[in-house]
N, C-alpha and C positions, 0 to 999 in steps of 0.2 A: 301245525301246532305252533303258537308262539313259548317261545320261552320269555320268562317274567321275573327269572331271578337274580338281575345285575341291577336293577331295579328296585327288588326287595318286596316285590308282590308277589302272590300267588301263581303258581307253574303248572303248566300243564299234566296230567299222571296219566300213563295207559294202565290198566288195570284188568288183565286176560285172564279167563277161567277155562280151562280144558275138560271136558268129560268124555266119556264114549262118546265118540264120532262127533264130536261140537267144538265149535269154538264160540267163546262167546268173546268182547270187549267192552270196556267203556271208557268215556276221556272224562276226567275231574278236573276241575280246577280248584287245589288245591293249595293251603298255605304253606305244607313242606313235607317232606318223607315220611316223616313219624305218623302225621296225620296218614297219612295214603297208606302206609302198612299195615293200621289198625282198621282203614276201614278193608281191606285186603282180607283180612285175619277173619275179621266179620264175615265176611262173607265165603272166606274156604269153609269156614263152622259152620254156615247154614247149608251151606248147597253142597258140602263134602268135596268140595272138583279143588282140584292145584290150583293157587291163584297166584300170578305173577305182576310184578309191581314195575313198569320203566320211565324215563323219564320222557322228555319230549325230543330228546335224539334217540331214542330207544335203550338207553342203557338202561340194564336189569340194578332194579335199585333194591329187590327181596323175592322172594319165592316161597309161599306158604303153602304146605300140603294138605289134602282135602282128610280128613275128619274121614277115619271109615268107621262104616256102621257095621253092625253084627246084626 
């Protein structure tokens, strides 16, 4: 993954959801944290599962918890 932000462009975001027995990921290229947290958020709300937000050294940059249902 390149990093993009000494630069001032957009950075790369790992973006992991954990559920029973899965992992899922995706890579964003996004303009900055704030952005990648919300869309983070979005999708802990829709799919219920932890979503965990790193950079592109891996540092955990948030950690949203999945929405339980009843």
């Amino acid at each position: 993954m390149t990093d993009k932000s000494d630069t001032g462009k957009s950075n790369n975001i790992v973006i992991t959801g954990a559920g029973v027995g899965t992992l899922s990921m995706m890579v964003a290229d996004l303009a900055d944290e704030a952005e990648a947290l919300q869309l983070a958020k979005r999708i802990a709300e829709q799919t219920g599962r932890t979503v965990s937000v790193r950079d592109s050294r891996g540092v955990v940059l948030g950690k949203i918890p999945g929405s339980r249902r009843h």
